[in-house]
C-alpha angles and dihedrals in degrees: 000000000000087000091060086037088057092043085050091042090054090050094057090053096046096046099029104040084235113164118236104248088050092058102039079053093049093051095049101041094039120014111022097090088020128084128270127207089324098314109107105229083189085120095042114128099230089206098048083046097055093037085058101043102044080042100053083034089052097044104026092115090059087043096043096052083043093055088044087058091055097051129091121276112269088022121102126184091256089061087064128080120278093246091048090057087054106045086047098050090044085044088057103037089054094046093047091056110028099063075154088072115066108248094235079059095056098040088052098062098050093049085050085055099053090050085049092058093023127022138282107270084015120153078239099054098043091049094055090039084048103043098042093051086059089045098055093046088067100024080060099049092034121073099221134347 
């Protein structure tokens, strides 16, 4: 749960201009242990929230030029949907700093994350499956970005 809070919190900042601690604030006073857009974050580590929020936030440039490397030639990451944007930045981040969770677990989740705002077999769903898989076969054998 504190992974979809984190793709939802990077949404709202990107769509509403919101600042990081704000938002950070505004999850743990009001929606960690709430509901959001339907989904219950009862169960949302607030740590784990915020770790992954100010990490993808302080390193989303580097992020950013490593998914548009992924990405197919003539595609850039603005050309994708907001939410996208978000579940892939959160995707790398976390796969760049917890070596201590099996990549396919983390990949999973994520993919879990896009059908729940998308749709199973979706475009959506496959590209985030997709690109995350590559990602984390160089993420895994480099030492940073």
């Amino acid at each position: 749960m504190a992974r979809l809070a984190a793709v939802q919190a990077l949404y709202q900042m990107e769509h509403a201009g919101s600042g990081l601690e704000g938002v950070i604030r505004e999850y743990r006073d009001h929606r960690l242990g709430g509901e959001l857009d339907g989904a219950m974050l009862r169960d949302a580590d607030a740590e784990f929230f915020e770790d992954m929020l100010r990490g993808t936030v302080e390193l989303q440039h580097k992020i950013d030029n490593f998914i548009n490397r992924l990405l197919r030639e003539g595609w850039s990451l603005k050309r994708l949907d907001a939410t996208v944007r978000s579940i892939l930045r959160c995707g790398v981040y976390e796969l760049i700093r917890r070596a201590d969770v099996p990549y396919r677990s983390i990949i999973d989740q994520y993919t879990d994350i896009a059908v729940s705002f998308f749709e199973e077999g979706s475009d959506e769903a496959g590209l985030v499956n997709a690109l995350l898989d590559k990602a984390s076969s160089e993420v895994r054998t480099e030492d940073d970005l």
